[in-house]
C-alpha positions as CSV (number, residue, x, y, z in Angstrom):
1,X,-24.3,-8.9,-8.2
2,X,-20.7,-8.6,-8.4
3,X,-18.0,-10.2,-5.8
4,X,-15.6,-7.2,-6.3
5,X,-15.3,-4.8,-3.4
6,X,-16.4,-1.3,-4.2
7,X,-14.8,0.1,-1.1
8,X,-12.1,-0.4,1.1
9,X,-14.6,-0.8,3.9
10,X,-16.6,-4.0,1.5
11,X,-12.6,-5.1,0.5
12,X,-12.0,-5.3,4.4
13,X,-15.3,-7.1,5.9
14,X,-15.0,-10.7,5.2
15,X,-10.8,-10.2,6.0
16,X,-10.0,-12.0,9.7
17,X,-10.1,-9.1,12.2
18,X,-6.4,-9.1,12.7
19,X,-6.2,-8.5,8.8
20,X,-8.8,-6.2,9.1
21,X,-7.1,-3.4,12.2
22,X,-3.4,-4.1,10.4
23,X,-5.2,-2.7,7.4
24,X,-6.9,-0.2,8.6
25,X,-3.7,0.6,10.7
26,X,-1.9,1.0,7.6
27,X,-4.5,2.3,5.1
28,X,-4.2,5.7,8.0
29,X,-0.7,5.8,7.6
30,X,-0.7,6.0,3.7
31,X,-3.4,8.9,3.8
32,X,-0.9,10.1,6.3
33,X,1.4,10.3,4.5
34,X,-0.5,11.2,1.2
35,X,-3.2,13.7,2.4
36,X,-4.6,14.3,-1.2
37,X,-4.5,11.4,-2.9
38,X,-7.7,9.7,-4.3
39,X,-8.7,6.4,-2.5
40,X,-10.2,3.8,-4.8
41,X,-10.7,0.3,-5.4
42,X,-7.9,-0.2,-8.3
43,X,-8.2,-4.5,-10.1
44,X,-10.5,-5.4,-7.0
45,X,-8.3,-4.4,-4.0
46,X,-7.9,-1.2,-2.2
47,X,-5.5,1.6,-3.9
48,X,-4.3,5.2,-4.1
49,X,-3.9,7.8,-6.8
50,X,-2.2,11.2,-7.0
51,X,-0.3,12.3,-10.4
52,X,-1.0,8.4,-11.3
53,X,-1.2,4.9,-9.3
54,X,0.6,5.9,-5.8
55,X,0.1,2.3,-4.0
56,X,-2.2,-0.4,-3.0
57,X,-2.9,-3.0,0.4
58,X,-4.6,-6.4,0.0
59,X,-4.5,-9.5,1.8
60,X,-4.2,-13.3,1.0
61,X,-4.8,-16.3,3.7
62,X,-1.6,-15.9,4.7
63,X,-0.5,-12.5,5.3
64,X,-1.4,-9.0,4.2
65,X,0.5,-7.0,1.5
66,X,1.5,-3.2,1.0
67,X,2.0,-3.0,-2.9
68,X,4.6,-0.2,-3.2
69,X,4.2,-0.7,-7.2
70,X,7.5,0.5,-8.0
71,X,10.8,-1.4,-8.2
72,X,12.8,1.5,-8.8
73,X,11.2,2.6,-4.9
74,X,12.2,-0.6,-3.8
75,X,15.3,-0.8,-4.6
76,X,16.2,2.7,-3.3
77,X,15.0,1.3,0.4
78,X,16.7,-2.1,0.2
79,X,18.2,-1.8,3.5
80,X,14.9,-0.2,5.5
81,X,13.8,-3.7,4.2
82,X,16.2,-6.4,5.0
83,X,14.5,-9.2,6.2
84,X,11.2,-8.2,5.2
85,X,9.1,-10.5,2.7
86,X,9.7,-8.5,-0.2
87,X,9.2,-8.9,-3.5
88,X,9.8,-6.6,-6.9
89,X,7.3,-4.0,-5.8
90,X,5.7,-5.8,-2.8
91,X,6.2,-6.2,1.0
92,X,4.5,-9.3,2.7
93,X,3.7,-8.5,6.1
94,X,1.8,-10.7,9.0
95,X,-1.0,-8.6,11.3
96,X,0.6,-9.2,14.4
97,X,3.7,-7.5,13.1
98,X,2.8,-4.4,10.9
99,X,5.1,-1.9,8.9
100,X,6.7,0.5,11.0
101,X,4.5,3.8,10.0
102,X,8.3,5.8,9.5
103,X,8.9,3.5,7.0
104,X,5.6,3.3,5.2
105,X,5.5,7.0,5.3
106,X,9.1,7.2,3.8
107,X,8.1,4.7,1.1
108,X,5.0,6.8,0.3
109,X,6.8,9.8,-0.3
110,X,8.8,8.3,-2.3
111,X,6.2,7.5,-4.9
112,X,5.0,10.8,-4.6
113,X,8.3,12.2,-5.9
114,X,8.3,9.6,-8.0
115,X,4.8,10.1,-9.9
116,X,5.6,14.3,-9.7
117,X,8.5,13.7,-11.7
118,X,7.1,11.4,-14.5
119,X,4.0,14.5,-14.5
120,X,6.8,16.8,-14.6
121,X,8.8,15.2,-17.4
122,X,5.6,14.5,-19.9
């Protein structure tokens, strides 16, 4: 029997349940945001898919994460996230003080351009 998580609801369970609602919290936003993209379980953690990879969540001991997977994305929104813990195409985030949905919705978009265009251009 395997470990890995074969849906966002398995990923979730053993997650602390302030992980667990800031998750959830912002799994709603991104299918908010991104009404027809294709939830899966992408290299063990939760992720979603529309014209290619859109973006991914997970959580560590320490805080949760909102994997934008796309530096160019990040970079465009470098002042939306001043002061966040960021990385190339990561935000860290703790559960007591989630992403603001305007901003996660923004970002989301974003990607969804972003992925359009690469279809587009092949």
């Amino acid at each position: 029997m395997s470990d890995i998580a074969q849906t966002t609801l398995d990923f979730l369970a053993p997650l602390p349940v302030e992980q667990q609602q800031a998750l959830l919290a912002l799994r709603a936003e991104i299918r908010h945001a991104a009404p027809d993209a294709e939830e899966y379980i992408g290299y063990g953690i939760p992720a979603f898919r529309q014209d290619g990879a859109l973006v991914s969540f997970g959580a560590t001991r320490n805080h949760c994460a909102f994997y934008v997977q796309s530096p160019a994305v990040m970079e465009i929104f470098a002042d939306a996230l001043k002061g966040m813990d960021t990385s190339k195409g990561t935000i860290r985030f703790q559960p007591s003080q989630p992403l603001p949905a305007e901003l996660v919705h923004r970002l989301v978009r974003a990607r969804l351009a972003e992925n359009a265009a690469r279809k587009a251009s092949r």
